[in-house]
C-alpha positions as CSV (number, residue, x, y, z in Angstrom):
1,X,0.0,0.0,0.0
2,X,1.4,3.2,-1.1
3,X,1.2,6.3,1.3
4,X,-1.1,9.4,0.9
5,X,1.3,12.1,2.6
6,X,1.4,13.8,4.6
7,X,1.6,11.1,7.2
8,X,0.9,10.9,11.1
9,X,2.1,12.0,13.5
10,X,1.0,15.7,12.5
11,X,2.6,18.8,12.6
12,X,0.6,21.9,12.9
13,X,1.7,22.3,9.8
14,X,1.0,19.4,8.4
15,X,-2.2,19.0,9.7
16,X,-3.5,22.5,8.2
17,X,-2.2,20.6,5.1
18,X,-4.1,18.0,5.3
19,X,-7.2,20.0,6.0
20,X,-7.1,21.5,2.9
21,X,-6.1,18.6,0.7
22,X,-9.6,17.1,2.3
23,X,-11.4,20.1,1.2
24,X,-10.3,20.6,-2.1
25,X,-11.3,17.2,-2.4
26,X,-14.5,17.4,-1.2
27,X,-15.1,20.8,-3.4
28,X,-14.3,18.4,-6.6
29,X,-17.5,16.7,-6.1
30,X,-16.0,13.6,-7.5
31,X,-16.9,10.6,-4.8
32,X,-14.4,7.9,-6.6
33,X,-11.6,10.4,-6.4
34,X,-12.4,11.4,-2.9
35,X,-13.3,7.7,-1.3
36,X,-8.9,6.9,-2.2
37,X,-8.3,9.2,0.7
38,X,-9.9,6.6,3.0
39,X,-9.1,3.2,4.2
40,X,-10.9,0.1,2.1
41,X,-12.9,-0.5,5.7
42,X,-13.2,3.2,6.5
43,X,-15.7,4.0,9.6
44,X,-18.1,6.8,9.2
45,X,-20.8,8.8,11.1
46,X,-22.2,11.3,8.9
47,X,-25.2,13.0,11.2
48,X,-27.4,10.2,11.7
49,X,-26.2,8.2,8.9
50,X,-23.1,5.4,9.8
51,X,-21.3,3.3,7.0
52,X,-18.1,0.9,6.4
53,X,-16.2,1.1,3.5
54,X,-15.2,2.8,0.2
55,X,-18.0,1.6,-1.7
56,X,-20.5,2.7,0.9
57,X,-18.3,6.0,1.0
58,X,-18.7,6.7,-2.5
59,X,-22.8,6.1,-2.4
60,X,-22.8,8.3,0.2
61,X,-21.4,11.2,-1.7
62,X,-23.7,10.9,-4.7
63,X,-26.8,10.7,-2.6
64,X,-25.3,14.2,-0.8
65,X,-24.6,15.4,-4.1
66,X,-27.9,14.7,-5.9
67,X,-29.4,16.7,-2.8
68,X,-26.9,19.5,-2.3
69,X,-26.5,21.6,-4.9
70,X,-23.7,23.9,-5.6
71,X,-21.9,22.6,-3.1
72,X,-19.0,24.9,-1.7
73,X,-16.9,24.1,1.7
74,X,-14.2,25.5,3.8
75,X,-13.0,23.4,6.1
76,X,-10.3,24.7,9.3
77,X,-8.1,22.8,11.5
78,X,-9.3,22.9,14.8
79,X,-7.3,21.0,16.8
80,X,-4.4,18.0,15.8
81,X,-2.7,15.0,18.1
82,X,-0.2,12.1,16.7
83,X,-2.4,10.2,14.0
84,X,-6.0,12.5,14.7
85,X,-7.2,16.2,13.4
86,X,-10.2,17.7,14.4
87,X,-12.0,20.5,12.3
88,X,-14.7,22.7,11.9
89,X,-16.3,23.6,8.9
90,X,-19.2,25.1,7.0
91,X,-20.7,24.5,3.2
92,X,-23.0,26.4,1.1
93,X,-25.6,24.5,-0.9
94,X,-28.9,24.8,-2.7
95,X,-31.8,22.2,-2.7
96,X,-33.4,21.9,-6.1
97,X,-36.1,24.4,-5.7
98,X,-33.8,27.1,-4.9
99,X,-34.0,27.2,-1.3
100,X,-29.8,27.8,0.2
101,X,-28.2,26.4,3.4
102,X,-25.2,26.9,5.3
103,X,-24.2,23.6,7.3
104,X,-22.2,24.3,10.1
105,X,-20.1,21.2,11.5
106,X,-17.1,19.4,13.1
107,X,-15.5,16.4,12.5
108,X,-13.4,13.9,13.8
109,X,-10.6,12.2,12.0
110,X,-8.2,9.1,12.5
111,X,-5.6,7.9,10.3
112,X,-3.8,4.8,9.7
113,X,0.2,5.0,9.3
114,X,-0.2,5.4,5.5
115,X,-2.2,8.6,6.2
116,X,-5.3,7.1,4.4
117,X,-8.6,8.1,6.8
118,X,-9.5,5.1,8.6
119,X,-12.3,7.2,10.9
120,X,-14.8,9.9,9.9
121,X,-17.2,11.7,12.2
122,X,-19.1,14.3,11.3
123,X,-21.8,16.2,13.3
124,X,-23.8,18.9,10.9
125,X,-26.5,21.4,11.0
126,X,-28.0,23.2,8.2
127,X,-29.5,26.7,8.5
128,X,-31.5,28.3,5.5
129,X,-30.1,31.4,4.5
130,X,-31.1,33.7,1.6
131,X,-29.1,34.0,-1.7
132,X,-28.0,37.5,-1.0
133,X,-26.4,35.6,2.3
134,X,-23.9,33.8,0.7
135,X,-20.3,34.0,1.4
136,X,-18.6,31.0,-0.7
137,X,-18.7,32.9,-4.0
138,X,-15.7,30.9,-6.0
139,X,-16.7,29.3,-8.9
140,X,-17.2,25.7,-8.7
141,X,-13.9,23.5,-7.9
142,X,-11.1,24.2,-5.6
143,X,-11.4,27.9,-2.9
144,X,-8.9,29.7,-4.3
145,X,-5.8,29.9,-2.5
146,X,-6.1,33.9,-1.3
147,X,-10.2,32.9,-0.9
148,X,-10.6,34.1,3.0
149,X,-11.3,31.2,5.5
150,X,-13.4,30.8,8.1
151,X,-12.2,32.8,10.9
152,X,-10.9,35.1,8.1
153,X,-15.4,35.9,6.8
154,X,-16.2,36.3,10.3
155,X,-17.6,33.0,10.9
């Protein structure tokens, strides 16, 4: 098995890379891609959902995907220890009808040596907001590298 650096045990700098990998990731919208950054018996919590697995993992992401939108995230290390990152994050999406969200959560990570994902949990709240509310305003893809963060649009 090859390795998906950077590997445990994190530095803060590290970690804040790996955050961002994940989310850039996650803002490609492409499950297959994304599920490689996981073990093969990966362990999610996803609100109320819980699943094993890549295949599962993948699944998982085109349901959200068929739901959500215009999906945009930033994602900010909260807190890091040895193989284990903690962040908080917030996405912007619209339901078919038109209707937007912001979903406001944290999660939980492990990782095995390799620095594949053995252990996702992720609590999340949505919130409707109004169009003119909107903060994510990148085209689709990637946030650009000088795109503020978090902390950086106040929230």
């Amino acid at each position: 098995m090859s390795e998906r650096p950077p590997v445990p045990p994190f530095t803060r700098e590290t970690a804040i890379q790996k955050v961002r990998m994940a989310e850039n990731a996650w803002n490609s919208r492409v499950p297959e891609k994304i599920a490689l950054a996981y073990t093969e018996d990966s362990r999610w919590r996803n609100r109320s959902e819980f699943f094993r697995g890549r295949e599962q993992i993948v699944a998982f992401l085109h349901r959200k995907w068929d739901k959500e939108l215009d999906y945009h995230l930033i994602k900010e290390l909260w807190s890091f220890h040895d193989d284990r990152i903690a962040v908080r994050f917030q996405y912007e999406w619209r339901d078919d009808t038109g209707n937007w969200f912001r979903a406001h959560g944290n999660e939980n990570w492990e990782f095995d040596s390799t620095g594949l994902m053995c252990r996702r949990q992720a609590s999340i709240n949505d919130v409707p907001i109004n169009e003119s509310e909107r903060k994510f305003l990148w085209k689709s893809g990637p946030r650009l590298e000088d795109f503020p963060g978090l902390t950086e649009l106040g929230l």
